[in-house]
Each structure stands twice: as C-alpha cells, then as structure tokens.
N, C-alpha and C positions, 0 to 999 in steps of 0.2 A: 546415394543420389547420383552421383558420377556414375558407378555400376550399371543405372537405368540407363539414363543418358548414353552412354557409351552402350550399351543390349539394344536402344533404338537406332541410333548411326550404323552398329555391326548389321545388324537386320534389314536396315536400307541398300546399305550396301549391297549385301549378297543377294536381295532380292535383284535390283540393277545388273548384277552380273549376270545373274542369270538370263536376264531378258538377254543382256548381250552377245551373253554365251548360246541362246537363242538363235540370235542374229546370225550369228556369225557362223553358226552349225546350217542356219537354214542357207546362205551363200553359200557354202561349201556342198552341199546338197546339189543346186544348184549350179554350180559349176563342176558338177560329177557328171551330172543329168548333160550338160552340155555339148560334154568332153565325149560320153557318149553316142550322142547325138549325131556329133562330128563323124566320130568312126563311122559307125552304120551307115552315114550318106556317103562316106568314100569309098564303103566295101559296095554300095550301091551302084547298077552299072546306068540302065536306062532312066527308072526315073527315080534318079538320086535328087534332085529339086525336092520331087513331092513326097519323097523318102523323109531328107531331112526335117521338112515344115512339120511332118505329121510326130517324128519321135521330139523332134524342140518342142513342141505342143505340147505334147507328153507326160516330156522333163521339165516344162516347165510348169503344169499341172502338179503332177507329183511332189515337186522341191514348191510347192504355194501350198497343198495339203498338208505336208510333212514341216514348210516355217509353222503353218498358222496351230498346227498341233503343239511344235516346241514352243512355240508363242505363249499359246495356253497355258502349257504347265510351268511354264517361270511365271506367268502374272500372277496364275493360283497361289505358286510358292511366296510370290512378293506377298500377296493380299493376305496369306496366312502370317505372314513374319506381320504385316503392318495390324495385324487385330491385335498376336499378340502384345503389339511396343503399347496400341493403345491403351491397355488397361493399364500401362505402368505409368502415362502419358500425366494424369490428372497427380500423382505421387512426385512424382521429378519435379511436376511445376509447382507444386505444395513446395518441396525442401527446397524451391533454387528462389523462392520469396522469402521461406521463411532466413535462409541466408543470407540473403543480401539487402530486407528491412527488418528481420528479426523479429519477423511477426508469427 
C-alpha cells in the first residue's frame, strides 16, 4: 500500500518537474533568442531600431513555439504518470481504510 502511495507522489513529482524543467528550458530559449537579438542590432548600422524589433519578434515567436511545444510534452508526460497512479488510486484507498478501521 505504501508502494502505491509512494509510485503516486514519485509520479507527481516528476511529472512537475517536468513542466518546470519546461519552464525553465523555454526561458533559456528565450534568453538565447535575446542575446541574439542584441548582437544582430549592434552588428546593425542604419536601421539597427527596426533590425532589432523585427529579430526580438522573431525570438520571441520562436522561444513561445518552442515553451508551448516543451509545455506539451511534460503535461502529456504528467497526464500519462497521473492515469497510470489512478488505477492504483481506488487500491491504496481500500488498504489505508482497511488499516486504519480494520475493515
């Protein structure tokens, strides 16, 4: 019962991470895109302004494609971990009644 228990917390867990691990790839993404950005309008001579707006636009297109893709596949992975805890879900709550009134 603990086993279950403990296989549904583990699975919550790393499905969370995942998203975070999401997150935090798609900032980085995103602050790649930037950094980019940056250079290109300085190696820009005249019109470095509408240089810049147009690649930040870009970058910042791209790094929203590329979170909301990593986004995806952590929720898929979460939603896959949370089907399987549920089938164990109805069992854990059986043995932690039948433990604790002994029914």
């Amino acid at each position: 019962m603990n086993e279950v228990i403990g296989t549904i917390l583990e699975a919550e867990a790393r499905a969370e991470e995942i998203v975070r691990a999401a997150q935090e790839e798609a900032k980085n993404i995103l602050a790649e895109g930037e950094r980019a950005a940056e250079q290109v309008s300085a190696e820009a001579n005249g019109s470095r302004l509408f240089s810049r707006e147009q690649t930040l636009a870009a970058a910042q297109q791209s790094a929203d494609a590329r979170y909301r893709a990593i986004l995806a596949e952590g929720e898929r992975a979460a939603e896959g971990f949370r089907a399987a805890c549920a089938q164990k879900v109805p069992a854990a709550a059986q043995d932690v009644l039948q433990k604790v009134f002994g029914a």
